[in-house]
C-alpha positions in Angstrom: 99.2 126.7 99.2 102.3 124.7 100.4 101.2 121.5 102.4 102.9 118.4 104.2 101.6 115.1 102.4 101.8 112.4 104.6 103.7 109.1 103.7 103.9 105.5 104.3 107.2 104.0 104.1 107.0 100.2 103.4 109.0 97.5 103.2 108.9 93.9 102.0 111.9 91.2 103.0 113.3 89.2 100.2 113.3 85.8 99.3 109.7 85.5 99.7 106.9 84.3 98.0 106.7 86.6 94.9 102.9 86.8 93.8 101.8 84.6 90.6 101.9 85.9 87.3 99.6 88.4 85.4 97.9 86.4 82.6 96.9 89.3 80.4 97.9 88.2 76.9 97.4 91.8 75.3 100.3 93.6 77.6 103.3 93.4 77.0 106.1 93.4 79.6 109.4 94.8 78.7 112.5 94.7 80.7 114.5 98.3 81.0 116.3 99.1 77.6 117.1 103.0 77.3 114.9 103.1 73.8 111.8 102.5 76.4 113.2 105.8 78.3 110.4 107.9 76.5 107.4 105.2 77.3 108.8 105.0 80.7 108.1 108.9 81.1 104.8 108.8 79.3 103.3 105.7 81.7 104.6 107.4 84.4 102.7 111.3 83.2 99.6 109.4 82.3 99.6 107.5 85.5 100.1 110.3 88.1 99.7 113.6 86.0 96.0 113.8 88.0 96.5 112.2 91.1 97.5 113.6 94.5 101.2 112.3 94.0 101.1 114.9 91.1 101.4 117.9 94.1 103.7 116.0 96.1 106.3 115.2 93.4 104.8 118.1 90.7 107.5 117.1 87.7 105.2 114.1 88.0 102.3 116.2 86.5 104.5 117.7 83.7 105.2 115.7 80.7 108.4 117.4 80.2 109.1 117.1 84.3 108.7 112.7 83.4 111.1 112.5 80.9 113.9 114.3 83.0 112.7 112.1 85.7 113.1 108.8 83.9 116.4 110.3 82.4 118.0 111.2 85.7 116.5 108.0 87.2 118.1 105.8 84.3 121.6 107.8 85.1 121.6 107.0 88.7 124.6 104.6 89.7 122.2 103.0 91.9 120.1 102.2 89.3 118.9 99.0 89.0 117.9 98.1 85.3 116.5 94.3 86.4 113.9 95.9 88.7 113.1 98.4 86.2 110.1 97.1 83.9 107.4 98.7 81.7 103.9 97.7 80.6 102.4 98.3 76.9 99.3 97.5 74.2 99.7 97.3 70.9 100.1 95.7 67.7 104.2 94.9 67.8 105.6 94.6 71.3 109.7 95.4 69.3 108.7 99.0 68.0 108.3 101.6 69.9 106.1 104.0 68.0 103.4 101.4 68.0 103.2 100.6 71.8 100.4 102.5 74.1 102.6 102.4 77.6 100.3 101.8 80.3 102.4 101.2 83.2 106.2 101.9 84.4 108.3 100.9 87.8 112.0 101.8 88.0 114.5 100.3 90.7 117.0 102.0 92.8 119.5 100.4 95.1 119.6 102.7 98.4 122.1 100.1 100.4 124.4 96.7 99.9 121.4 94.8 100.1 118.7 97.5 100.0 116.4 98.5 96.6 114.0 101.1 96.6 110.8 100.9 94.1 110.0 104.3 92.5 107.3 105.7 91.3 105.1 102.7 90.2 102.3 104.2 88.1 99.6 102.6 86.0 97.7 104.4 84.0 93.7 105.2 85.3 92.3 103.0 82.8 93.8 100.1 83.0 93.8 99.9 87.3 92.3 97.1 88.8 93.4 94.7 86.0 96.4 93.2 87.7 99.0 95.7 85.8 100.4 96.9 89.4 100.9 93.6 90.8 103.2 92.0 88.3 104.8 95.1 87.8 105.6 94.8 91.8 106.3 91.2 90.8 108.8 91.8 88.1 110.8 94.3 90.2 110.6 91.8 93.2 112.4 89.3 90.9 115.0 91.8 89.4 116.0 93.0 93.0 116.1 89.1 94.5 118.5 88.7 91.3 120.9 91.1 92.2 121.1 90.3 95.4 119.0 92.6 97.5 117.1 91.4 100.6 114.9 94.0 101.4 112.9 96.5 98.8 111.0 99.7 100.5 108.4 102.4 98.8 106.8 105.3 100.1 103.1 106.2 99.4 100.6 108.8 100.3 98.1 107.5 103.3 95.3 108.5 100.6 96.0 106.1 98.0 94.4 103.2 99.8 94.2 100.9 97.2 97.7 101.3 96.5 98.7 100.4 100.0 96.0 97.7 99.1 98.2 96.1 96.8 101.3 96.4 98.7 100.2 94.8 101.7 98.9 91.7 99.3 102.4 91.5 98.1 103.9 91.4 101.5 104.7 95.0 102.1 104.7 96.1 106.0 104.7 99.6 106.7 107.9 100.8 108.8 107.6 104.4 109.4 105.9 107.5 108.3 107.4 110.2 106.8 106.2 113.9 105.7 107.1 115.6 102.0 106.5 119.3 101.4 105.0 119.8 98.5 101.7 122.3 96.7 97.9 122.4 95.9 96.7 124.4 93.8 94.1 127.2 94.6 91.1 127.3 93.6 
């Protein structure tokens, strides 16, 4: 059944007060490289593959659907690599095939001084632990550096504690918007 999902668009002015530090010792926080394309993609499945956003966007619920995702994200000229960060566990934070990505949030520049967050996931088990907020915090920093002065994101009205978290990290919402998108039948 096709439905309209409705959206928060929010915004946060920049320089501001970016929120402290995650202390978690056992993630680790890796700025965008293109070898974490594939853990990018798999953060992003595991984090939204059974939420509502998964309808809305549905390449979001296909693992296949993230990787051309994080690839065509990644390609973007607008792409901005410092706001771009990913979250891991695991025993050597340089390789790869050992990490367990847990959280992803890529960067787009949308005007001169304009980013755009997309798609911050984290996935269900590890919520609540502080893994959203320094990603926010991380991309915050990476758009301040290259110059932007004001960062937006959309979310769906239903993820409250999403909206949660962006409103403790300054985010105001500035207009609602409407995406088509599926539900499943049951």
């Amino acid at each position: 059944m096709s439905v309209f999902f409705k959206r928060f668009r929010m915004q946060v002015e920049l320089p501001r007060v970016i929120p402290e530090r995650c202390a978690d010792t056992i993630v680790h926080w890796h700025p965008w490289h293109s070898k974490w394309c594939g853990l990018h993609a798999h953060a992003k499945w595991e984090s939204f593959r059974w939420e509502m956003d998964g309808n809305v966007f549905p390449c979001l619920a296909d693992r296949e659907g993230c990787r051309q995702l994080m690839r065509d994200i990644a390609a973007k000229l607008n792409f901005v690599p410092e706001a771009t960060w990913l979250a891991t566990t695991g025993e050597d934070p340089t390789e790869p095939t050992s990490l367990n990505p847990i959280g992803t949030i890529q960067g787009l520049r949308t005007g001169p001084v304009h980013g755009a967050i997309q798609n911050i996931g984290v996935a269900p088990e590890w919520r609540g632990k502080g893994i959203g907020r320094e990603l926010i915090r991380r991309a915050l920093l990476g758009f301040q550096e290259t110059g932007c002065k004001t960062v937006s994101l959309e979310v769906t009205v239903h993820n409250l504690a999403a909206i949660r978290l962006y409103q403790s990290v300054g985010f105001v919402n500035k207009e609602t918007v409407f995406k088509y998108g599926f539900v499943p039948m049951q």
